[in-house]
Biopython code that builds the backbone (N, CA, C, O; Angstrom):
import numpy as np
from Bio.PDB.StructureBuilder import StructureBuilder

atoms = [
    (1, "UNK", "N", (0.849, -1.176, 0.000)),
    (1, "UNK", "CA", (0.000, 0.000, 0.000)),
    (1, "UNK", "C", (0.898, 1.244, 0.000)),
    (1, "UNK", "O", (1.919, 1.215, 0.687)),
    (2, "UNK", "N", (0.587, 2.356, -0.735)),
    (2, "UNK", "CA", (1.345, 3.583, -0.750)),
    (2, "UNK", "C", (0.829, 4.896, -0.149)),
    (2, "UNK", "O", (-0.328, 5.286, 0.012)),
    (3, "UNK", "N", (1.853, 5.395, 0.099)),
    (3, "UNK", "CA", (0.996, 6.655, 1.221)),
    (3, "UNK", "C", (0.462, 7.784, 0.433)),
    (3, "UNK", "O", (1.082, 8.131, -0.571)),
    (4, "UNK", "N", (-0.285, 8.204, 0.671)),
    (4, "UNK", "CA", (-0.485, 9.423, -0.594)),
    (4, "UNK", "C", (-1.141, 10.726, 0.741)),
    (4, "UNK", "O", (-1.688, 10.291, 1.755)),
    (5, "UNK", "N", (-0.988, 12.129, 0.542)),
    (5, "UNK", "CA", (-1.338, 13.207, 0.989)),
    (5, "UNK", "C", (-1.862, 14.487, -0.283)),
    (5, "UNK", "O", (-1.394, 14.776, -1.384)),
    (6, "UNK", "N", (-3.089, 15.047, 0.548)),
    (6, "UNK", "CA", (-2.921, 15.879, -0.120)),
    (6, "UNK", "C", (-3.916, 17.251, 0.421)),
    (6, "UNK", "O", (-5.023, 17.225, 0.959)),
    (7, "UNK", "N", (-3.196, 18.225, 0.109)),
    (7, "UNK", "CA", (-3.666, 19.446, 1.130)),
    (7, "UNK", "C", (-3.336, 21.030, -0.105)),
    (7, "UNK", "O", (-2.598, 21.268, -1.061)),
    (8, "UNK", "N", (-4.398, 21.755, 0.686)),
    (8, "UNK", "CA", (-4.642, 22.637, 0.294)),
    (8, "UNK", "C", (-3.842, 24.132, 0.864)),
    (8, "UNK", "O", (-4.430, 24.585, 1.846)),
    (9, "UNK", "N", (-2.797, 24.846, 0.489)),
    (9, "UNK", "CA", (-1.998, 25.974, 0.767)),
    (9, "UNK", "C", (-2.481, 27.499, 0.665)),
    (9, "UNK", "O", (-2.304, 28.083, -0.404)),
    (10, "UNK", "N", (-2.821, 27.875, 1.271)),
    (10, "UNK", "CA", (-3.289, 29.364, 1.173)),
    (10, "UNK", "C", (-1.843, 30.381, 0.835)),
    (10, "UNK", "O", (-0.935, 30.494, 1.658)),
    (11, "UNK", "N", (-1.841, 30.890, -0.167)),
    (11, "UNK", "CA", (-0.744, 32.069, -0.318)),
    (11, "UNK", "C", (-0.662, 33.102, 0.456)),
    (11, "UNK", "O", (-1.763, 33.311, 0.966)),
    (12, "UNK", "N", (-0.065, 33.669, 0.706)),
    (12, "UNK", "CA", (-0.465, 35.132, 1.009)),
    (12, "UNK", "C", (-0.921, 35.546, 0.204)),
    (12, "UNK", "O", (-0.778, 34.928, -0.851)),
    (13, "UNK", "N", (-2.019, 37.251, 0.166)),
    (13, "UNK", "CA", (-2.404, 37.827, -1.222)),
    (13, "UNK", "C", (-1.027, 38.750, -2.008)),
    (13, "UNK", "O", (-0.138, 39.538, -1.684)),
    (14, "UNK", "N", (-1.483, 38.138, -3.068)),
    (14, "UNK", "CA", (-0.487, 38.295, -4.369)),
    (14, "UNK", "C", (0.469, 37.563, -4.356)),
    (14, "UNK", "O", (1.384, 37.827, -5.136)),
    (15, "UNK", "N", (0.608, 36.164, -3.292)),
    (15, "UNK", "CA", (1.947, 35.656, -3.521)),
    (15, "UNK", "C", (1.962, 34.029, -4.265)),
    (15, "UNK", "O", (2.896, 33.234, -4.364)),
    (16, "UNK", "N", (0.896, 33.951, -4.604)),
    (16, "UNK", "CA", (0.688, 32.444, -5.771)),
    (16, "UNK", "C", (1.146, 32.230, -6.208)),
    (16, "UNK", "O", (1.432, 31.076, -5.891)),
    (17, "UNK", "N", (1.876, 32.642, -7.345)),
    (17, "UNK", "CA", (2.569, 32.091, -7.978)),
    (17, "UNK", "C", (3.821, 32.254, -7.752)),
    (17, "UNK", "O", (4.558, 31.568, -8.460)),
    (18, "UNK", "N", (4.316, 32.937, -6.997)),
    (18, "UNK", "CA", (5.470, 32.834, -6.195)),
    (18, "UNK", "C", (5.878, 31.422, -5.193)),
    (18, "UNK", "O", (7.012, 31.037, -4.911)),
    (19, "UNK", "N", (4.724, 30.891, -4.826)),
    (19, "UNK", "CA", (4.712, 29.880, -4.216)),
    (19, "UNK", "C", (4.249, 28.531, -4.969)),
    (19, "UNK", "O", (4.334, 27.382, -4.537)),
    (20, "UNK", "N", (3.768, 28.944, -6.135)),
    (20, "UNK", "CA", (3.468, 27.626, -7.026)),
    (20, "UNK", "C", (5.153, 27.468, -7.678)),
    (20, "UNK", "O", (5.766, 26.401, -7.714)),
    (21, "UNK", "N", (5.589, 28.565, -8.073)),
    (21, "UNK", "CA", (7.245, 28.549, -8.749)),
    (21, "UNK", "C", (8.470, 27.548, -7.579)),
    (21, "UNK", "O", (9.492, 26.972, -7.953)),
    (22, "UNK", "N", (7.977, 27.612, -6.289)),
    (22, "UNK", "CA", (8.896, 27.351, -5.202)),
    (22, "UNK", "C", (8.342, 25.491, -5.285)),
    (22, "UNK", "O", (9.079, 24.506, -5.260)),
    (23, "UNK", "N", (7.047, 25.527, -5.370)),
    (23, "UNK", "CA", (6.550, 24.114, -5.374)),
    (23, "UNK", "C", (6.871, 23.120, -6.494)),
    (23, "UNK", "O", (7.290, 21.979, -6.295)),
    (24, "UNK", "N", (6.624, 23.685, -7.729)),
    (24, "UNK", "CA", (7.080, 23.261, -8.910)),
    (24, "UNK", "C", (8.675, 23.031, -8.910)),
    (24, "UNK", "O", (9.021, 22.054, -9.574)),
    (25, "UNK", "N", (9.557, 23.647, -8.375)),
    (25, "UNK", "CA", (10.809, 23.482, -7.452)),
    (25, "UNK", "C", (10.984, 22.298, -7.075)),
    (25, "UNK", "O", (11.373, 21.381, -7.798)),
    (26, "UNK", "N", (10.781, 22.244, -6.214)),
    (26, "UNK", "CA", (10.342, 20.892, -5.429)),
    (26, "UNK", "C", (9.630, 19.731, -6.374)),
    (26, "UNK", "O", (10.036, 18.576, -6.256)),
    (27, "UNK", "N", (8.892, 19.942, -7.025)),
    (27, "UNK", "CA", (8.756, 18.648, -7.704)),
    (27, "UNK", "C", (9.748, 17.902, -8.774)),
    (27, "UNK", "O", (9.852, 16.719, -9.099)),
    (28, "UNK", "N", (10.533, 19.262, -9.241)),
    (28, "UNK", "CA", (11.266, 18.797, -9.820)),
    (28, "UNK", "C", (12.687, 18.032, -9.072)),
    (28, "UNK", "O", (13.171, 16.933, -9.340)),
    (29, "UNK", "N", (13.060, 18.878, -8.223)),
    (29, "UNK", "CA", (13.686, 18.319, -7.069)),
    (29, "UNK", "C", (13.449, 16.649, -7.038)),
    (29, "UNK", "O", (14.351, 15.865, -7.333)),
    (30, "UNK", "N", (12.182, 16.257, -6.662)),
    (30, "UNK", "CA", (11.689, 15.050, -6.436)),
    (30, "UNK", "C", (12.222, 14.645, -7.630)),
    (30, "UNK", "O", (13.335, 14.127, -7.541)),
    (31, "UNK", "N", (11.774, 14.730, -8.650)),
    (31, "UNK", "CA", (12.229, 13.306, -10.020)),
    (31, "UNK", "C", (13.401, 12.424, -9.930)),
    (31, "UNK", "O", (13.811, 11.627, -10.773)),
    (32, "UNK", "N", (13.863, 12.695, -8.789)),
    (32, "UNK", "CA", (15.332, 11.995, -8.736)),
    (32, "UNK", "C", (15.240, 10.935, -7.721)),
    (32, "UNK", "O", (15.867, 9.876, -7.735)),
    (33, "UNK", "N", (14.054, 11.489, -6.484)),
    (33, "UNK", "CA", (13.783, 10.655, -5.725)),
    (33, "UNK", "C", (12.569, 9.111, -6.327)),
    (33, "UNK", "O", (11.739, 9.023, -7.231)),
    (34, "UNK", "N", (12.899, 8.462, -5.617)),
    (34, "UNK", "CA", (12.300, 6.955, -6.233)),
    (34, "UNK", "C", (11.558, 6.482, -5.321)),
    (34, "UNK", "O", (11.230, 5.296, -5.268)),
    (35, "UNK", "N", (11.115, 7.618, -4.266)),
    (35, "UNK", "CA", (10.316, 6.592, -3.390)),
    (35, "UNK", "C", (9.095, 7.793, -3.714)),
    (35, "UNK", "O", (8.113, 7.411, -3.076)),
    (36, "UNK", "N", (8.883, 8.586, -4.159)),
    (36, "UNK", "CA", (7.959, 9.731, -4.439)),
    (36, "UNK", "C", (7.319, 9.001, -6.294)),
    (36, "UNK", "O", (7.944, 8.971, -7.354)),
    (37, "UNK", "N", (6.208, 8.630, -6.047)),
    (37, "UNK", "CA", (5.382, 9.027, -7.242)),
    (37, "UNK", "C", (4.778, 9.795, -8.147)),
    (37, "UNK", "O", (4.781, 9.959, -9.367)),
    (38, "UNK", "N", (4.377, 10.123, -7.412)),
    (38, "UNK", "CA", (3.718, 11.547, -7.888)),
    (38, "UNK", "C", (4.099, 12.871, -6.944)),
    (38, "UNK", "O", (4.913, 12.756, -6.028)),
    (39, "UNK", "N", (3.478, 14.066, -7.226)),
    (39, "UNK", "CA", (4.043, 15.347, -6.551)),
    (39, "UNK", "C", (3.352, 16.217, -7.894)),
    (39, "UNK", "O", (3.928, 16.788, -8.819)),
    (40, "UNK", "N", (1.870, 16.069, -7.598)),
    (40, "UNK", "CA", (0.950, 17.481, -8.433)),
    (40, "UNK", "C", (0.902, 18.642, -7.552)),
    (40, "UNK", "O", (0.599, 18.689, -6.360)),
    (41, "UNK", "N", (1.273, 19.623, -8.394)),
    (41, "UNK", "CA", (0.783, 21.122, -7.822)),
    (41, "UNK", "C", (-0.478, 21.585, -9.037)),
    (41, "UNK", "O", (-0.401, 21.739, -10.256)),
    (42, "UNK", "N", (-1.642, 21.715, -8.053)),
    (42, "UNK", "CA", (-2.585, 22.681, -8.849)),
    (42, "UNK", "C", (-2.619, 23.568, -8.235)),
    (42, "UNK", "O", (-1.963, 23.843, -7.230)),
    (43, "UNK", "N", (-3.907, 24.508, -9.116)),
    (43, "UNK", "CA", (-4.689, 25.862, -7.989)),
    (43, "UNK", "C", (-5.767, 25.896, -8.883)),
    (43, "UNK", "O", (-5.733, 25.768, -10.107)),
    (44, "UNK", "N", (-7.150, 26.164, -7.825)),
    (44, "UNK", "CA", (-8.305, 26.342, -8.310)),
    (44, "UNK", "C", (-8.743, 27.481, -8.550)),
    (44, "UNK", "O", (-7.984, 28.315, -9.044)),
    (45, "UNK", "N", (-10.515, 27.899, -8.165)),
    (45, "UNK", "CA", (-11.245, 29.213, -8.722)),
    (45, "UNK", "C", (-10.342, 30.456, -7.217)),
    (45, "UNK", "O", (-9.997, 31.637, -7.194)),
    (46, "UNK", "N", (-10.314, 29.594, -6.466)),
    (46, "UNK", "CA", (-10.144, 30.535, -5.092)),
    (46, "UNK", "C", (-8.644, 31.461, -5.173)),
    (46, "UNK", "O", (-7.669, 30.718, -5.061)),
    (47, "UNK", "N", (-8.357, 32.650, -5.312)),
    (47, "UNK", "CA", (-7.482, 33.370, -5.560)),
    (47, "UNK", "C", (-6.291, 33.109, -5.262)),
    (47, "UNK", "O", (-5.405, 33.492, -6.026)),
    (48, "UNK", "N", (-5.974, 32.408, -4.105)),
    (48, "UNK", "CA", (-4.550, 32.617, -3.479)),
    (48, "UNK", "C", (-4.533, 30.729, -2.594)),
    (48, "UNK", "O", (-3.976, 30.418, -1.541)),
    (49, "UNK", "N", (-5.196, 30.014, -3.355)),
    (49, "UNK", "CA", (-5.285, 28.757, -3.065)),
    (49, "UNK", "C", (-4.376, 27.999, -4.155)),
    (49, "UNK", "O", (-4.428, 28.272, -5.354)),
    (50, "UNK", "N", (-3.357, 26.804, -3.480)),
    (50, "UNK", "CA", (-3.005, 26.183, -4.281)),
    (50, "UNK", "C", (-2.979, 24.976, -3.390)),
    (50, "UNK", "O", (-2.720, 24.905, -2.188)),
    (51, "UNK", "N", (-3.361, 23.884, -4.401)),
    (51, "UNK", "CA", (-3.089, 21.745, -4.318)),
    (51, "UNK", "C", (-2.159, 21.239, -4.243)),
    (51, "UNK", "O", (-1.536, 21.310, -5.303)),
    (52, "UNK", "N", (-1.594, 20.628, -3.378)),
    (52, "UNK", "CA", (-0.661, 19.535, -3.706)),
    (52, "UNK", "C", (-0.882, 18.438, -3.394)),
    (52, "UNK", "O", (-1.141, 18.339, -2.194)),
    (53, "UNK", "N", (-0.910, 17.040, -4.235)),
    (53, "UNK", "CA", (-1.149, 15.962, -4.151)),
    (53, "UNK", "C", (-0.128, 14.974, -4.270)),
    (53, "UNK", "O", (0.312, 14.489, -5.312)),
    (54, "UNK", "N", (0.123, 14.785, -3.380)),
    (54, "UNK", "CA", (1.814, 13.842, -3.120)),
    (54, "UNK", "C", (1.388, 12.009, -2.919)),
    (54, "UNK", "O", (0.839, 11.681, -1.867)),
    (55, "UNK", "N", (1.631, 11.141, -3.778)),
    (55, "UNK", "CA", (2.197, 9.647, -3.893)),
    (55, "UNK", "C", (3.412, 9.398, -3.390)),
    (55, "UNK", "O", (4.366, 9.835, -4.033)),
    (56, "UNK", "N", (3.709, 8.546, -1.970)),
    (56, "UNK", "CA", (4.782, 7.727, -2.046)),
    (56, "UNK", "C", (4.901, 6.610, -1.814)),
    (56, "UNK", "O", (3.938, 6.019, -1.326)),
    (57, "UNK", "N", (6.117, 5.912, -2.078)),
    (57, "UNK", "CA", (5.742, 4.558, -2.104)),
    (57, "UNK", "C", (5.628, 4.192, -0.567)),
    (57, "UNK", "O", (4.997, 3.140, -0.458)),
    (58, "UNK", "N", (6.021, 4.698, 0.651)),
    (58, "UNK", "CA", (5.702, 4.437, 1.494)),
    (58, "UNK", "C", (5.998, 6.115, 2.822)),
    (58, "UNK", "O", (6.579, 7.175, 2.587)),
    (59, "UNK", "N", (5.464, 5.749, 3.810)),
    (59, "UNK", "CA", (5.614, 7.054, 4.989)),
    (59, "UNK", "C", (6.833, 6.963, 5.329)),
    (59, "UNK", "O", (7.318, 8.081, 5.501)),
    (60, "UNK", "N", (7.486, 6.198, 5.488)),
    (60, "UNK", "CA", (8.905, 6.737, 5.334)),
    (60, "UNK", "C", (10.127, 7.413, 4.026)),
    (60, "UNK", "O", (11.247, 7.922, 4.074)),
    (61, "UNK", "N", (9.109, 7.044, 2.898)),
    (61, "UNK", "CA", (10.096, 7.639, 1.887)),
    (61, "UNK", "C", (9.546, 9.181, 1.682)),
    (61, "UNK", "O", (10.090, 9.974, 0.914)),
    (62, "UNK", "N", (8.315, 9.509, 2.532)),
    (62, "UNK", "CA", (7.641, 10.937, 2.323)),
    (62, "UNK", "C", (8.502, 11.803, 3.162)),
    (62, "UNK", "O", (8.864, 12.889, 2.709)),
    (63, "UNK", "N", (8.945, 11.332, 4.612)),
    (63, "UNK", "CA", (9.832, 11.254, 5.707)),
    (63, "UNK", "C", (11.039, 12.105, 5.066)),
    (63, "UNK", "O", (11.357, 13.294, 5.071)),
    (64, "UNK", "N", (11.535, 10.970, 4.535)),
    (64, "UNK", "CA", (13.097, 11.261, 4.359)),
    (64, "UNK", "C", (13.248, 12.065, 2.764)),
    (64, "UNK", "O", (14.308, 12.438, 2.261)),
    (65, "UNK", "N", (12.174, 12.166, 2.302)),
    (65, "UNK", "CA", (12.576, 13.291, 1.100)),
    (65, "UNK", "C", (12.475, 14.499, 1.599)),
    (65, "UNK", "O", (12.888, 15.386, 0.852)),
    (66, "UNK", "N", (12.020, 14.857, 2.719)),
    (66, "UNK", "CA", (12.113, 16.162, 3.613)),
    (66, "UNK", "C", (13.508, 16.547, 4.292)),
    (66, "UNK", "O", (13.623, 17.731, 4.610)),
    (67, "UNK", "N", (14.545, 15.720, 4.544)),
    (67, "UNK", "CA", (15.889, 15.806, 4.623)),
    (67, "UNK", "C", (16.453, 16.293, 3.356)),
    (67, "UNK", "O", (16.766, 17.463, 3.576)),
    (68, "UNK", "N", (16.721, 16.014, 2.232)),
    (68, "UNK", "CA", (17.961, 16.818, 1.691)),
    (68, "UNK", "C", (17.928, 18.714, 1.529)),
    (68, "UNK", "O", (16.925, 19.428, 1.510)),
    (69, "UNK", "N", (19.184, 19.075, 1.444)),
    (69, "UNK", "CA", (19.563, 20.503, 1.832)),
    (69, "UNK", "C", (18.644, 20.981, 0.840)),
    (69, "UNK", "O", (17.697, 21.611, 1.311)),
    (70, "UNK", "N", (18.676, 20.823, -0.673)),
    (70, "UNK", "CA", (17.979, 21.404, -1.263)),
    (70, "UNK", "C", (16.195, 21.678, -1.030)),
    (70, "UNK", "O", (15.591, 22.709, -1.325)),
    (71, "UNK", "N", (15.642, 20.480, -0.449)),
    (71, "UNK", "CA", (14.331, 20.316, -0.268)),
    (71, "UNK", "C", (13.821, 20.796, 1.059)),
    (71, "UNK", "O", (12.637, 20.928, 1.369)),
    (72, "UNK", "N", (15.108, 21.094, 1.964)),
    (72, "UNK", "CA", (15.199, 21.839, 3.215)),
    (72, "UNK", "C", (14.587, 23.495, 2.767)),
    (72, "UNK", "O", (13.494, 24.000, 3.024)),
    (73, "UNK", "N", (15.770, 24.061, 2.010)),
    (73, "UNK", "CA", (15.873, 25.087, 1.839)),
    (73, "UNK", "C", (14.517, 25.831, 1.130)),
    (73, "UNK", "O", (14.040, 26.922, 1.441)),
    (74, "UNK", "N", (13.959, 24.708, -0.127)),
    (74, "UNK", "CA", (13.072, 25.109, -0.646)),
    (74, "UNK", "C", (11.541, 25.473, 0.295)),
    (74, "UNK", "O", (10.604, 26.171, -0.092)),
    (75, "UNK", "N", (11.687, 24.694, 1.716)),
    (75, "UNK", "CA", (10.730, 24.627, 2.360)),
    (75, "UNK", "C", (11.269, 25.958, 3.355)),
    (75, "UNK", "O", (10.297, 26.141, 4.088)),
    (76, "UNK", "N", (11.962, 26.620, 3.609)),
    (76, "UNK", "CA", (12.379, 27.908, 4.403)),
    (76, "UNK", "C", (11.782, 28.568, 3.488)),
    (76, "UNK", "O", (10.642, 28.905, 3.806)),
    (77, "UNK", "N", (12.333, 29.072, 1.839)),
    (77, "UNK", "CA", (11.365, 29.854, 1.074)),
    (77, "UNK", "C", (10.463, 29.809, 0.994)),
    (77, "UNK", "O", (9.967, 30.928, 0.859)),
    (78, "UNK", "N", (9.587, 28.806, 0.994)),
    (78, "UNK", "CA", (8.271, 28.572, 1.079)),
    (78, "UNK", "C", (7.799, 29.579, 2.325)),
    (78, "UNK", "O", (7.366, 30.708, 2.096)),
    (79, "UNK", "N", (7.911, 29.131, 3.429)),
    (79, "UNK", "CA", (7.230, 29.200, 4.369)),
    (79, "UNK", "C", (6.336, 30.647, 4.198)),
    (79, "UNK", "O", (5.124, 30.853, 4.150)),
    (80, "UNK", "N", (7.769, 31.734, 4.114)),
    (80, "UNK", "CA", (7.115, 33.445, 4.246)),
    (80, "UNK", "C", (6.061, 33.669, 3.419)),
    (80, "UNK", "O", (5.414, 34.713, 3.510)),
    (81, "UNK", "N", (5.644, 32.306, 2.132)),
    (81, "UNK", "CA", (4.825, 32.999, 1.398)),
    (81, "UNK", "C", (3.445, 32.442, 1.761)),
    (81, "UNK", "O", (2.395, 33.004, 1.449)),
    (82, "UNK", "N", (3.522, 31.351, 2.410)),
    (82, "UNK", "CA", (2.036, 30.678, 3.106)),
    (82, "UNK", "C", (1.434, 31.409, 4.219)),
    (82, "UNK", "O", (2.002, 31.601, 5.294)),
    (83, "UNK", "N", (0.347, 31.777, 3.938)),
    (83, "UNK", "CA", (-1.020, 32.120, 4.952)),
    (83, "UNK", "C", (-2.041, 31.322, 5.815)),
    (83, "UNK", "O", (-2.866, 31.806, 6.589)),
    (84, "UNK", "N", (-1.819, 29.932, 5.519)),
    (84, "UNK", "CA", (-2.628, 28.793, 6.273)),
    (84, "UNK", "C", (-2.322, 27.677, 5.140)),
    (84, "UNK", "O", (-1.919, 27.772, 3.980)),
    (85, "UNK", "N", (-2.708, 26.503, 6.018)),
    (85, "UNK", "CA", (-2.781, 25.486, 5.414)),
    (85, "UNK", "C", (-3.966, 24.185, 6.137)),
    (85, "UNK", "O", (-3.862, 23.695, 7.262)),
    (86, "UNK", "N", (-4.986, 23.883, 5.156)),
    (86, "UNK", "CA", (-6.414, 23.483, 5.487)),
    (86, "UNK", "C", (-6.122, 22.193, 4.434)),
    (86, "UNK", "O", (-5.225, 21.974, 3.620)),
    (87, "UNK", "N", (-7.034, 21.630, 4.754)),
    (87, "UNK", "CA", (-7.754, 20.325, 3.790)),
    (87, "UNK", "C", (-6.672, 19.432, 4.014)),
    (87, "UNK", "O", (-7.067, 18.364, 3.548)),
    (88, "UNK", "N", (-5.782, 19.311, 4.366)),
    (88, "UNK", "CA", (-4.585, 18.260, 4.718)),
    (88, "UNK", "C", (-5.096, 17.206, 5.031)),
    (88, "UNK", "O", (-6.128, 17.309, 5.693)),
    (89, "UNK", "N", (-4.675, 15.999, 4.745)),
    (89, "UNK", "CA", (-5.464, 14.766, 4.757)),
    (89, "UNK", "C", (-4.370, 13.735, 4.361)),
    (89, "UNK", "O", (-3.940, 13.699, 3.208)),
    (90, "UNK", "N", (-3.864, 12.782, 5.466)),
    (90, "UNK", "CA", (-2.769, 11.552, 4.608)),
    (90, "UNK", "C", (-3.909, 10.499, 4.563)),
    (90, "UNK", "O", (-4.961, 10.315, 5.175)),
    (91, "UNK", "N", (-3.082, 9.762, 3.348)),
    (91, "UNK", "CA", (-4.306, 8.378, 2.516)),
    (91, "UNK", "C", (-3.577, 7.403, 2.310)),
    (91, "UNK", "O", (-2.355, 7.285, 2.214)),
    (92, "UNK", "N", (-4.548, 6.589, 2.236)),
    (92, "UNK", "CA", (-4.000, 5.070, 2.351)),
    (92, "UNK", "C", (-4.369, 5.174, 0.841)),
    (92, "UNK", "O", (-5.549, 5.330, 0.528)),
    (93, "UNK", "N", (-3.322, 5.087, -0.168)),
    (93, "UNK", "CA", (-3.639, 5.032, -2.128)),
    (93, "UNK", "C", (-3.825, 3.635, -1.999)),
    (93, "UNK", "O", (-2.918, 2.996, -1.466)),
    (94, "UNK", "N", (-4.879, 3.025, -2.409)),
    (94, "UNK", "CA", (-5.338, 2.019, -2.779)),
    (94, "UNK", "C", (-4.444, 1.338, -4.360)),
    (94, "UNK", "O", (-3.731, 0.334, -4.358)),
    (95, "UNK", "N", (-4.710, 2.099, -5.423)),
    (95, "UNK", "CA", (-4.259, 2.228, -6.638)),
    (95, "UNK", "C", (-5.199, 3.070, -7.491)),
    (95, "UNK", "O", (-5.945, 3.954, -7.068)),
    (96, "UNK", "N", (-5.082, 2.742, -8.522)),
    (96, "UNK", "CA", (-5.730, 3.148, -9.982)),
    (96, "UNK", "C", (-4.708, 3.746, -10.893)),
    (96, "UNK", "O", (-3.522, 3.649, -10.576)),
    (97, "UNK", "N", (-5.106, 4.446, -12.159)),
    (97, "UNK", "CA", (-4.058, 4.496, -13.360)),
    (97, "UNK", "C", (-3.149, 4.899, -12.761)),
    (97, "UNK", "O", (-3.258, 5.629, -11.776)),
    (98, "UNK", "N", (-2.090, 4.504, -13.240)),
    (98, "UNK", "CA", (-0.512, 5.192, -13.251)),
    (98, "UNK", "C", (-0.103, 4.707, -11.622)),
    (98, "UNK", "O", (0.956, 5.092, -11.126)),
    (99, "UNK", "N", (-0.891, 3.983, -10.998)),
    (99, "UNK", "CA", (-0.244, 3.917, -9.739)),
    (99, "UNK", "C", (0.242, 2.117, -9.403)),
    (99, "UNK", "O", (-0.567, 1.199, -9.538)),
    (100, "UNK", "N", (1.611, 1.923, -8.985)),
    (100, "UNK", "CA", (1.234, 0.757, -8.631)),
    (100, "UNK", "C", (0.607, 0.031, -7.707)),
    (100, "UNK", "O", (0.152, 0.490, -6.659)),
    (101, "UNK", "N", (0.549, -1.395, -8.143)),
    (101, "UNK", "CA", (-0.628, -2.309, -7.314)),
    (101, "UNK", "C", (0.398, -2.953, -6.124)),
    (101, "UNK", "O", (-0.053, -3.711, -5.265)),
]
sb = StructureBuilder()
sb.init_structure("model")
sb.init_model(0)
sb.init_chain("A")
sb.init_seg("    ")
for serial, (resi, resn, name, xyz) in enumerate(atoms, 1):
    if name == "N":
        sb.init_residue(resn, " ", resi, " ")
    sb.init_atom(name, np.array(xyz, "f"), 0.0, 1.0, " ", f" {name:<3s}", serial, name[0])
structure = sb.get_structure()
């Protein structure tokens, strides 16, 4: 079974895409990691709201991709630009497309 999270980021106002640029960061960051599946950033109708929907193959590989310097650092930049963070929710991924069984 794989762990999956996914939560909703409030920007500060006017700072969205400043913080989608820092996230998109980070996902790319991830492609190297192998215990991370997925790592979507959206944003919906709500102004200063953005998604992230994170796959890993397990709670400890979600764990330890939060250790390296780079993924450290990206999360210090982050921080000044977040205003709350709601809808957070970790999941037990069952499967379906693109995920393994």
């Amino acid at each position: 079974m794989t762990y999956g999270l996914i939560g909703k980021l409030t920007a500060q106002a006017g700072r969205r895409e400043e913080l989608v640029d820092l996230l998109l960061q980070a996902a790319e960051a991830l492609t190297r990691d192998p215990g991370c599946l997925h790592y979507v950033v959206s944003t919906s109708d709500e102004p200063e709201a953005v998604w992230v929907w994170e796959v890993w193959a397990d709670k400890a590989a979600h764990d330890a991709s939060l250790e390296p310097a780079d993924v450290r650092a990206l999360i210090r930049a982050a921080r000044p630009l977040i205003a709350g963070m709601s809808d957070q929710a970790g999941l037990a991924v069952l499967g379906g497309k693109g995920l393994p069984r």
